[in-house]
Backbone bond lengths (Angstrom), bond angles and torsions (degrees), N, CA, C in turn:
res aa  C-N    CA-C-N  psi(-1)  N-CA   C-N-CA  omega(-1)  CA-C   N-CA-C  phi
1 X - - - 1.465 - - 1.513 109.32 -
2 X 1.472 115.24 137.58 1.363 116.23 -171.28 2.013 100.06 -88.56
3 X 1.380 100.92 103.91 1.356 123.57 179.03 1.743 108.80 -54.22
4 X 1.560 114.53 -37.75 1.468 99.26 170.85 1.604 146.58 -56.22
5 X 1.613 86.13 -19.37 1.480 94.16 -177.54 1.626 117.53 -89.12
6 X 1.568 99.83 10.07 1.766 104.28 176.90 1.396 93.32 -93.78
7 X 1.308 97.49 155.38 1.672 113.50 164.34 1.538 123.85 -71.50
8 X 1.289 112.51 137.76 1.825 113.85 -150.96 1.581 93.69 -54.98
9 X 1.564 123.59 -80.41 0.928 119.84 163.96 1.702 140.69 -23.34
10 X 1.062 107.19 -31.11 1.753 96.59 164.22 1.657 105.36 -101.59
11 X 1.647 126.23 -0.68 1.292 111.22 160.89 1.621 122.51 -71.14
12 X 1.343 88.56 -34.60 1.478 109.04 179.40 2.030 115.07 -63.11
13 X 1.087 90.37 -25.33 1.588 80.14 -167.31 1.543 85.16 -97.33
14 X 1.645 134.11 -5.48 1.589 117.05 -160.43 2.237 81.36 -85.76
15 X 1.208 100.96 -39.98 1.319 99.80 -173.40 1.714 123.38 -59.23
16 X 1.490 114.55 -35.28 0.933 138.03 167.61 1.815 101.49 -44.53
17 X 0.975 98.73 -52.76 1.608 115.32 -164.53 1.385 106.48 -61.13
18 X 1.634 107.48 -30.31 2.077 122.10 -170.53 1.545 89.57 -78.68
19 X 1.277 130.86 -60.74 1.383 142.94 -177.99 1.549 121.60 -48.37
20 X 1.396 113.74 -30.14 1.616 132.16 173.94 1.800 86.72 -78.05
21 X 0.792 106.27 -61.44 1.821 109.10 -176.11 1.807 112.07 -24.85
22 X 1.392 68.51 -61.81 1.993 99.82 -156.71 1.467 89.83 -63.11
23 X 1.617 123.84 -21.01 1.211 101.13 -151.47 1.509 144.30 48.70
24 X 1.319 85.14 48.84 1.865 120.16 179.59 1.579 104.56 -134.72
25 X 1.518 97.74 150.08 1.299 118.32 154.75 1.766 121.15 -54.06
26 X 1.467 98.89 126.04 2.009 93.58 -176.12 1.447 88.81 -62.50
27 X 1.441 154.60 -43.45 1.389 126.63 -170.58 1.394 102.61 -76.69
28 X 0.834 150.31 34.29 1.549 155.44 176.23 1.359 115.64 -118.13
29 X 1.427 112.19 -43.87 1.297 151.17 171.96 2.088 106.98 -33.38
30 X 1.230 114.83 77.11 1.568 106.69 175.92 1.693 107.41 -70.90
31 X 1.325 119.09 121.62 1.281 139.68 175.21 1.556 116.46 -50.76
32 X 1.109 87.01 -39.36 1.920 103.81 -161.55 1.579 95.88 -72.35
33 X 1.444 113.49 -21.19 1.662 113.87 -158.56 1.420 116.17 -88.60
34 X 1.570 104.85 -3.32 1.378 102.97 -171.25 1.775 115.54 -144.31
35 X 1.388 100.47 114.26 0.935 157.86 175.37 1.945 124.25 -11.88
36 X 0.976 108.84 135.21 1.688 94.37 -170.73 1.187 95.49 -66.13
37 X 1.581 159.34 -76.85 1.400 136.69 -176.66 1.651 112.75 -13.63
38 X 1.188 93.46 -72.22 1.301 97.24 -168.31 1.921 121.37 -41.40
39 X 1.133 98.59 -54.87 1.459 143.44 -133.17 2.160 70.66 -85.98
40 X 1.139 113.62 -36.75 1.596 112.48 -164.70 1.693 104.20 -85.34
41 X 1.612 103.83 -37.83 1.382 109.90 -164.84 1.966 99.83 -76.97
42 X 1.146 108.90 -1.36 1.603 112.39 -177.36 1.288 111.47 -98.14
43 X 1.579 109.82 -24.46 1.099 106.35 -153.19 1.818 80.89 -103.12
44 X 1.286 149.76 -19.17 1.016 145.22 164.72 1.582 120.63 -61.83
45 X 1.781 107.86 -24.88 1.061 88.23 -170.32 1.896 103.58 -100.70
46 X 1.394 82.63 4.70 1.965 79.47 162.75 1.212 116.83 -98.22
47 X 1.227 107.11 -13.11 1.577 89.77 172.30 1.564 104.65 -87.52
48 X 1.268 131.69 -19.34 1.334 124.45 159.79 1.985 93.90 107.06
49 X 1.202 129.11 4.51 0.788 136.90 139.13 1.830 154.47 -78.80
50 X 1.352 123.49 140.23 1.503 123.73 -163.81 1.569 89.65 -73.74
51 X 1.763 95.55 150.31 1.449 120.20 -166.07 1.602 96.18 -119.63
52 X 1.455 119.99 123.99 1.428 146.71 158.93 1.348 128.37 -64.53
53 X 1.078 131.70 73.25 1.586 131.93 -161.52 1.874 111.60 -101.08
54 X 0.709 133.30 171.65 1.644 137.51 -138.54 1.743 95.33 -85.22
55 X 1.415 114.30 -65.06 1.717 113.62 154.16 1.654 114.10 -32.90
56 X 0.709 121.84 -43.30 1.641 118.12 164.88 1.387 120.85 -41.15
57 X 1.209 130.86 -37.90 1.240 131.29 -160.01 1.800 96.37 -94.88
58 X 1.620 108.07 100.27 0.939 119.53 -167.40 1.538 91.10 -101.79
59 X 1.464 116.02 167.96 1.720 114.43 160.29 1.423 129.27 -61.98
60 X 1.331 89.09 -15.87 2.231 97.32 -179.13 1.750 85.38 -98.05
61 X 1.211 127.98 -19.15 1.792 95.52 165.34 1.358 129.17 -100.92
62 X 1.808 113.49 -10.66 1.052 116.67 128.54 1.576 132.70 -29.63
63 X 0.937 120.59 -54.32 1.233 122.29 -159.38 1.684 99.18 -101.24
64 X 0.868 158.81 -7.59 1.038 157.20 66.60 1.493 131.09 33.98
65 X 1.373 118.77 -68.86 1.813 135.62 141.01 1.222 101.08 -32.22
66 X 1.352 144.20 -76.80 1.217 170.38 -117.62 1.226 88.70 -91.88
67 X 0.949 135.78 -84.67 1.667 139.35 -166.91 1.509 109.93 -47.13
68 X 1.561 128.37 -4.79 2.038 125.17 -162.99 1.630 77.37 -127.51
69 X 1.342 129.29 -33.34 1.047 110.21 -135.76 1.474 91.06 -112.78
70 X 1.608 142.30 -3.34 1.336 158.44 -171.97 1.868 96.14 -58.43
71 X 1.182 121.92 -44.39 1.703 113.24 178.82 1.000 104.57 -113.60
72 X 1.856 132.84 51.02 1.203 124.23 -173.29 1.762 97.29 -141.66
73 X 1.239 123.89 105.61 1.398 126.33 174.80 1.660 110.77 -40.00
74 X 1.936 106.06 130.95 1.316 103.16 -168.38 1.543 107.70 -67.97
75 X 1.565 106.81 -42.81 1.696 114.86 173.14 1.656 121.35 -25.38
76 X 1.192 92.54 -59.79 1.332 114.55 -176.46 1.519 114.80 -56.10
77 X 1.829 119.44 -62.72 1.554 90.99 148.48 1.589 153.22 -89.78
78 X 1.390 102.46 37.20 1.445 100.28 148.69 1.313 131.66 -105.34
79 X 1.332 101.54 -6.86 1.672 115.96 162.81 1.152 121.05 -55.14
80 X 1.539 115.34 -52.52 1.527 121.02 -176.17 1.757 91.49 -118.15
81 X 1.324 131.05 73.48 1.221 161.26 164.15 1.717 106.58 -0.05
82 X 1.404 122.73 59.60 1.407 119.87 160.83 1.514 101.19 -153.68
83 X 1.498 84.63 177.89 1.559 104.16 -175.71 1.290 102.74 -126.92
84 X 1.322 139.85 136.57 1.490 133.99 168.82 1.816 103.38 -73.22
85 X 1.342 114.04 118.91 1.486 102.87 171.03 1.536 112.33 -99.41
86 X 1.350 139.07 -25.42 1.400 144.76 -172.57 1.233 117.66 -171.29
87 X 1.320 109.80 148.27 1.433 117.96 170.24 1.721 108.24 -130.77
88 X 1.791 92.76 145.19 1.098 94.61 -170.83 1.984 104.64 -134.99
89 X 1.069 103.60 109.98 1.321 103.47 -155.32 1.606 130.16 49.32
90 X 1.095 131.27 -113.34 1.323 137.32 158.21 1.601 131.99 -65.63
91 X 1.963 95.98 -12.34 1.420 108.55 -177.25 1.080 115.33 -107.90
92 X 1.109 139.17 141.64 1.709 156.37 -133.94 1.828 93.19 -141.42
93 X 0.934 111.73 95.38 1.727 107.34 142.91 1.400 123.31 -95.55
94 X 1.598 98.88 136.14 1.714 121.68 -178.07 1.590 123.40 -122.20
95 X 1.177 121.43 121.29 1.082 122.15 -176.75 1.530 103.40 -81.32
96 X 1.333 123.23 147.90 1.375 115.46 -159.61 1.316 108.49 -153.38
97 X 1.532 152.47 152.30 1.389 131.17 135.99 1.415 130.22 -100.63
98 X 1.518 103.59 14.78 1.656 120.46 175.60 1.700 97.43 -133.79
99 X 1.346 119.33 60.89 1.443 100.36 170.07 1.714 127.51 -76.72
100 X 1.423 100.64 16.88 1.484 100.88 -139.43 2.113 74.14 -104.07
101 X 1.300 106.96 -5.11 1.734 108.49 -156.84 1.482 88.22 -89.62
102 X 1.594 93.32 130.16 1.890 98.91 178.50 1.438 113.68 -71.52
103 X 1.357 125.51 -4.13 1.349 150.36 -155.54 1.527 108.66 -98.36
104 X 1.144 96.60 -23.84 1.605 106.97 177.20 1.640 121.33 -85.91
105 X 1.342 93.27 -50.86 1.426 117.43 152.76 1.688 115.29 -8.28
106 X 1.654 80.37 -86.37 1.866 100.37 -161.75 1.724 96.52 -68.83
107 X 1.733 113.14 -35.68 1.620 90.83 172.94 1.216 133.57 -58.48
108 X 1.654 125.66 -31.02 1.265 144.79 -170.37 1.940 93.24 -77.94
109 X 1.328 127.33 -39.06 1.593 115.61 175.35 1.177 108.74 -67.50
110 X 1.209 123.69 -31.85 1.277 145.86 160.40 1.683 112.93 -11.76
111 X 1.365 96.04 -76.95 1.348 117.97 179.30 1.122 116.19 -73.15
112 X 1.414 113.66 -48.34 1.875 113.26 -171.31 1.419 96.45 -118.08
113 X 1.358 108.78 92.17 1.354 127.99 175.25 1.299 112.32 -67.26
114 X 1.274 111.93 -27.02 1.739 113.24 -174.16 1.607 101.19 -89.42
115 X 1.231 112.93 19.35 1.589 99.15 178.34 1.483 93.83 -118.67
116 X 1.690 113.21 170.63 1.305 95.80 173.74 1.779 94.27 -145.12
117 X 1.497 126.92 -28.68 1.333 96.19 152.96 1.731 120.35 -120.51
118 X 1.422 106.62 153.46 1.336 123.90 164.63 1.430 131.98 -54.65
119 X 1.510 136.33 119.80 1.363 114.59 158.43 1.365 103.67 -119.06
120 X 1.642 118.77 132.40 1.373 120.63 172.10 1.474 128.82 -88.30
121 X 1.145 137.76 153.48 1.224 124.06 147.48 2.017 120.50 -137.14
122 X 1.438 101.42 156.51 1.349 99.50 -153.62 1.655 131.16 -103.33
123 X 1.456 100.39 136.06 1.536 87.56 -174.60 1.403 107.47 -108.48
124 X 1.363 117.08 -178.35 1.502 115.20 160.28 1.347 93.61 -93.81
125 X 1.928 92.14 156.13 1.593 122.83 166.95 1.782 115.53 -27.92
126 X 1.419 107.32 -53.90 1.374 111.67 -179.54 1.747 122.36 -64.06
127 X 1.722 102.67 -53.14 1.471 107.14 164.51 1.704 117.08 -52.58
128 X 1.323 121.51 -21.83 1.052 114.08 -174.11 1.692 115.55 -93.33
129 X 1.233 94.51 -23.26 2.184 102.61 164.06 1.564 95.99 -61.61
130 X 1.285 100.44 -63.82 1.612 92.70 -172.22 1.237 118.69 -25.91
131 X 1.523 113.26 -63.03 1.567 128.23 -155.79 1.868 93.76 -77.57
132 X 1.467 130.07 -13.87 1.378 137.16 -177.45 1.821 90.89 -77.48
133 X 1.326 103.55 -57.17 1.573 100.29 -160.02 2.003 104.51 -80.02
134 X 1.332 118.23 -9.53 1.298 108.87 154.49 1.290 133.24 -39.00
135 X 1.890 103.51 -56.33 1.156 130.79 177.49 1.085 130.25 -55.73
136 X 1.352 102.28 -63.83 1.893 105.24 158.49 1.282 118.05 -23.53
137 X 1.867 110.46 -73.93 1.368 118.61 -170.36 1.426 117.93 -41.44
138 X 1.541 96.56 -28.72 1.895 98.69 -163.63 1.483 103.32 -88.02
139 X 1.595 113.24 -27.84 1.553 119.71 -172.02 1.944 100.67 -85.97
140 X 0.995 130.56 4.24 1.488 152.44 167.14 1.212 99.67 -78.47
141 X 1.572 131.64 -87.12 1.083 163.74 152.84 1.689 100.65 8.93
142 X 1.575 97.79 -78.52 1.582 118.80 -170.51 1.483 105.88 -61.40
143 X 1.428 121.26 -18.65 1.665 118.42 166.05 1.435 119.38 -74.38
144 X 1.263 110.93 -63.23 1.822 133.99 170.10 1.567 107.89 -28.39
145 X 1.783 97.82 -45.65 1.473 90.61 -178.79 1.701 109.52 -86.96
146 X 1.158 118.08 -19.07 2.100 108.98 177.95 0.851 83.92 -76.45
147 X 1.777 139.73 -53.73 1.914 110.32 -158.85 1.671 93.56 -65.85
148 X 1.050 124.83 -58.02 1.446 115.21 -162.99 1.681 121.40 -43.06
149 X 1.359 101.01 -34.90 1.889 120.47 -177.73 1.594 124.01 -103.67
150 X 2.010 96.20 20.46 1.522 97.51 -149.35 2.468 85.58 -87.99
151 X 1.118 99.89 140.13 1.232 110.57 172.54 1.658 110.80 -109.58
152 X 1.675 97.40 119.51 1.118 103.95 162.55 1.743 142.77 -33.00
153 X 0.946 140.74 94.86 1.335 127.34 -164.77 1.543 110.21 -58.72
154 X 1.431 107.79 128.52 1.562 111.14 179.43 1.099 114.58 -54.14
155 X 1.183 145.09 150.89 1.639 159.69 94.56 1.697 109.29 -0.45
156 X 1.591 93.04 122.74 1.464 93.30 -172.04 1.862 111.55 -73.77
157 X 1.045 106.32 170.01 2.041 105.62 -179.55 1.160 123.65 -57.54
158 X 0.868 125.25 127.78 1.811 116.58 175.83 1.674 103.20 -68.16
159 X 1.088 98.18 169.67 1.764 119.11 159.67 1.605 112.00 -91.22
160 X 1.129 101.21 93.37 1.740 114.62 166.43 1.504 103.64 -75.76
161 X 1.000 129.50 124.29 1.291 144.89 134.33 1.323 135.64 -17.79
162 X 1.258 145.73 70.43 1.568 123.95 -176.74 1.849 114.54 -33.89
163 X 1.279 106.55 126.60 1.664 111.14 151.51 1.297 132.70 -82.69
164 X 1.458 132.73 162.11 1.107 103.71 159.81 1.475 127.20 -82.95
165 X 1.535 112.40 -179.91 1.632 94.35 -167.87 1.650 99.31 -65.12
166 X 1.387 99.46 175.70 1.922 99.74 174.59 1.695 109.76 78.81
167 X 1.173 111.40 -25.41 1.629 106.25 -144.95 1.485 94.65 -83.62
168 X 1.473 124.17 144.45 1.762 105.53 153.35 1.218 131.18 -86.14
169 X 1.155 117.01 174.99 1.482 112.03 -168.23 1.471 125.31 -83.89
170 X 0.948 111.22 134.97 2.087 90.22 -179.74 1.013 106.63 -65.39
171 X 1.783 77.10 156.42 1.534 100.33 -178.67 1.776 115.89 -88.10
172 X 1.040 70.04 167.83 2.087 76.79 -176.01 1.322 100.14 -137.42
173 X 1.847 103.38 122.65 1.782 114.12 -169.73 1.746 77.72 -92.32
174 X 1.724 88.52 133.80 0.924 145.52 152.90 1.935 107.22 -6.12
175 X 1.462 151.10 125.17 1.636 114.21 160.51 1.243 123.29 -85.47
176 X 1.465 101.98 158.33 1.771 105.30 -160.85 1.572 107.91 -72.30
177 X 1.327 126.26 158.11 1.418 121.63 169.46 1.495 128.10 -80.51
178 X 1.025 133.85 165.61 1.107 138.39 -122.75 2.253 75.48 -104.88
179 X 1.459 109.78 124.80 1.130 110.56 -162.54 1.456 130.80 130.19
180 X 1.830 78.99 -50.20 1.799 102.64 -164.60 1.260 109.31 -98.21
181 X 2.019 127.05 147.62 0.965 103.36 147.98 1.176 142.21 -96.78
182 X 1.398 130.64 160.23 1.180 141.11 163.48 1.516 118.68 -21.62
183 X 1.129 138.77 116.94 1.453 133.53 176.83 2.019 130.83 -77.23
184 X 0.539 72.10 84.59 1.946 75.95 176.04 1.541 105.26 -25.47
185 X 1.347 75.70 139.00 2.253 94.74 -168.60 1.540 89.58 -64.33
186 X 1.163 126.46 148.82 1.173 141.09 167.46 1.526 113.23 -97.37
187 X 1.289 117.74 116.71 1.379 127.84 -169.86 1.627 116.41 -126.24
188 X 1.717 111.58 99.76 1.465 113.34 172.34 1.843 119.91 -68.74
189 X 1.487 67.63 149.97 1.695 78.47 -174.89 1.647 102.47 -123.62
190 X 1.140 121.81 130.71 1.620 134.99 144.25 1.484 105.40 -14.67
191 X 1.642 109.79 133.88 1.176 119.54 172.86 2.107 116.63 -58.20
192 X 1.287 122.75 110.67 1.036 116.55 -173.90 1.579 133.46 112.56
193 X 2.063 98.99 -15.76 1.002 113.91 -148.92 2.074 89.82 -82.92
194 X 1.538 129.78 177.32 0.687 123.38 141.51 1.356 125.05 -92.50
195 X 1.774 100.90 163.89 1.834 94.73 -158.14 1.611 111.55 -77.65
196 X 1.057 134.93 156.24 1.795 136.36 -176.40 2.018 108.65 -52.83
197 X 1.579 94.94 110.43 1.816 83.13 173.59 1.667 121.21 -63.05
198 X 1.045 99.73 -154.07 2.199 92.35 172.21 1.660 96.86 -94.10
199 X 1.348 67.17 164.50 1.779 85.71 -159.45 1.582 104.81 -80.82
200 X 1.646 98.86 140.84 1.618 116.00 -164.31 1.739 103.41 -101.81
201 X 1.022 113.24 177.70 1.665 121.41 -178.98 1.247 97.66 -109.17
202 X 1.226 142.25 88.53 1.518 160.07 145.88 1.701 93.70 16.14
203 X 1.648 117.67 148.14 1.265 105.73 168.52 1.669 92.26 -104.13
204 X 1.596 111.43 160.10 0.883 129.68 153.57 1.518 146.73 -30.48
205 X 1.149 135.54 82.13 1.392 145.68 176.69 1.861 106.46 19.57
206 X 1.004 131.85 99.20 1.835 111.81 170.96 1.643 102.07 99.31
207 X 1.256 120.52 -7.46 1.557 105.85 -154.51 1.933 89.66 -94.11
208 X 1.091 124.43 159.08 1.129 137.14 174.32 1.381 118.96 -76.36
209 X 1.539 95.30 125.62 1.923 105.98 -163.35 1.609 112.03 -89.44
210 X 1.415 99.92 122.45 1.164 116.48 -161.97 1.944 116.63 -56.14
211 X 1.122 110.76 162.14 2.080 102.08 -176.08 1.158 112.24 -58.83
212 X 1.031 123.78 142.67 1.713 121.46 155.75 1.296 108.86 -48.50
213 X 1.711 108.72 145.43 1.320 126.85 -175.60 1.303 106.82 -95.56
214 X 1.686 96.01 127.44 1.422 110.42 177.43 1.676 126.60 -31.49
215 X 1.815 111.25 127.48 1.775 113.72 -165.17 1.876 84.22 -64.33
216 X 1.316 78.20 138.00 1.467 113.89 151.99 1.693 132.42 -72.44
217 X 1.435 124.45 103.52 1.299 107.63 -166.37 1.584 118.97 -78.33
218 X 1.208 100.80 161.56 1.755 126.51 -167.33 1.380 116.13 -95.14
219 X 1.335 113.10 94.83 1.937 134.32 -136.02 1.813 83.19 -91.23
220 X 1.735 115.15 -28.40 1.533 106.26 -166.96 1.553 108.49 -152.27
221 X 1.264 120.27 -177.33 1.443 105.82 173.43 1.560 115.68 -61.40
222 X 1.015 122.09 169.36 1.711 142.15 172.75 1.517 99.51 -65.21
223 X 1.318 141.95 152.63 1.500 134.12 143.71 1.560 93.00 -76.80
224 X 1.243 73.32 159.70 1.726 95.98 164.60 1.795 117.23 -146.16
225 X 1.302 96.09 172.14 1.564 91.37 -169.27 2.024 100.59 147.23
226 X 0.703 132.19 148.17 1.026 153.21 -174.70 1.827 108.40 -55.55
227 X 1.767 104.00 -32.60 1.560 101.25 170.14 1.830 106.71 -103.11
228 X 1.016 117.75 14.00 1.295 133.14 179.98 1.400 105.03 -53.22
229 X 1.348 142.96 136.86 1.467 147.69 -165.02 2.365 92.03 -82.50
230 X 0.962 108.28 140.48 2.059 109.79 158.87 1.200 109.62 -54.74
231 X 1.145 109.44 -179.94 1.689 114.88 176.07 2.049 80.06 -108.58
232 X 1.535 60.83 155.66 1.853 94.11 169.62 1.366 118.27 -91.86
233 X 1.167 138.82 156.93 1.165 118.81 174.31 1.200 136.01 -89.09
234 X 1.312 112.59 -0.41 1.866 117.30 134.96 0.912 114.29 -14.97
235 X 1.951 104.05 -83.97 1.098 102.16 -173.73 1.292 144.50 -55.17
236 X 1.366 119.07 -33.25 1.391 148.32 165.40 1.560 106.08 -42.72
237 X 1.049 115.80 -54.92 2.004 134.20 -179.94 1.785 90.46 -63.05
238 X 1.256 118.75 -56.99 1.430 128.10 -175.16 1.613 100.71 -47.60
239 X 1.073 125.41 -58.41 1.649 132.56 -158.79 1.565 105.27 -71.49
240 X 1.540 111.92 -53.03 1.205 117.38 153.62 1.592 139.14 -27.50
241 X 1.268 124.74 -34.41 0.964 123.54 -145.92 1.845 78.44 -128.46
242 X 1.494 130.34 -32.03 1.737 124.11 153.96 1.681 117.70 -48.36
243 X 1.501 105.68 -32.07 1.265 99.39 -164.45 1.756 100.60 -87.81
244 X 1.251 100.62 -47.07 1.716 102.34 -176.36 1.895 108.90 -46.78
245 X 1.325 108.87 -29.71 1.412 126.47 -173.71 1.610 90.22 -70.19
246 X 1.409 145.88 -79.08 1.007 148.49 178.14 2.015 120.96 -34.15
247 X 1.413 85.39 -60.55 1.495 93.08 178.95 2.170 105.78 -63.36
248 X 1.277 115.93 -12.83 1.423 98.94 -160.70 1.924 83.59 -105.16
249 X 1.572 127.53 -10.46 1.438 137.23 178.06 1.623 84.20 -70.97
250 X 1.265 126.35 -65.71 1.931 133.58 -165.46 1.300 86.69 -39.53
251 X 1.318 116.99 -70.81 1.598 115.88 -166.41 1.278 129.43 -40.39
252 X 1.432 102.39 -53.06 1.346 103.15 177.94 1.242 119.03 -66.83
253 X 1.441 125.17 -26.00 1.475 121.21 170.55 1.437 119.60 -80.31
254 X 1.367 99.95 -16.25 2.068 95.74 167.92 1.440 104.30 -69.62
255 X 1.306 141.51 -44.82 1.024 134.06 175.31 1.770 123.64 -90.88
256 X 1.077 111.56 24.15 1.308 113.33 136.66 1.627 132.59 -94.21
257 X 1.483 107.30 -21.58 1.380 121.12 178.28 1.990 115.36 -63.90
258 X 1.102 129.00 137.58 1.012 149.96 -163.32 1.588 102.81 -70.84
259 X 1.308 122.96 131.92 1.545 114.23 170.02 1.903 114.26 -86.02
């Protein structure tokens, strides 16, 4: 554990505490000789706080972590070095290896705004990777399994149609491939019939039906033939009204002719 980042005074009294042990004088006391176990369990009991050691990390305190720490970026607490282990009403316990940092403090209110005091307890740097790289594994874990179990969201129902009874269902052409075009509905017609113009907007029930549209004149003969379209009655009114023109020209020239 990097000893600089404790405060002189609470290093001093955790050491004090190894030396009361040893039953030695703290100036007697060689620094170098004693031990991160040691050196952690002294320094916990001056701060007057419970100490977290690597056997500690059972699956019920795992799981435990897991439940504060589920919407809490793992990065984030190893930056500012704790783990939330429980909450207990308004009180928040944190496992920590800098509890002593006022910085930790205000981040942890930070987060659990509905709490208002803290109790810590302390691990070493190493126990506390451990309990970091638990988390990961399990927050890994908890992804692998939604992509693995993730269900498509259905497609809402169509609108089916009632048929009548007996009837089959329409068909539905096929869509074209990517290239191809689309094929035009094929629509029979009655021998004679003319073929369907583009499609009009129906008039309204009662509403008054508009004039017939002026005949169209006849630039050449008609085909004919057995699939040949009828005349319309345009045309029919049209032919009529050539012939009366002709037959009333005869007339007038029979009675110009001489008896």
């Amino acid at each position: 554990m990097n000893t600089a980042e404790i405060p002189s005074q609470t290093l001093n009294e955790a050491y004090n505490a190894v030396a009361e042990r040893r039953e030695v004088s703290p100036a007697a006391l060689e620094r170098q000789t004693v031990d991160e176990p040691e050196f952690m369990a002294a320094l916990a009991y001056v701060l007057g706080i419970p100490l977290v050691e690597e056997a500690d990390l059972t699956q019920a305190l795992l799981a435990d972590c897991g439940k504060l720490t589920a919407e809490l970026e793992t990065a984030a607490l190893m930056e500012y070095k704790f783990v939330p282990l429980a909450r207990r009403g308004e009180t928040l316990v944190v496992i920590s290896s800098s509890p002593w940092d006022p910085i930790t403090a205000e981040v942890l209110l930070g987060y659990f705004q509905q709490c208002t005091q803290i109790k810590f307890a302390l691990a070493s740097p190493q126990c506390l990777q451990e309990l970091f790289d638990h988390l990961t594994q399990a927050e890994a874990k908890t992804q692998e399994t939604a992509v693995a179990g993730y269900m498509p969201k259905p497609l809402p129902a169509k609108t089916v149609l009632s048929q009548p009874l007996g009837a089959a269902p329409p068909t539905v052409p096929p869509p074209a491939r990517i290239g191809e075009r689309t094929p035009a509905v094929s629509v029979v017609m009655p021998p004679g019939a003319k073929p369907p113009a583009a499609a009009k907007t129906p008039a309204p029930m009662g509403a008054p039906s508009m004039a017939p549209a002026a005949a169209t004149t006849i630039s050449g003969p008609a085909p004919t033939g057995r699939g040949s379209p009828m005349l319309t009655q345009e045309d029919i009114t049209h032919l009529m009204n050539v012939v009366a023109v002709e037959i009333q020209s005869l007339m007038q020239q029979k009675t110009r002719r001489p008896l």
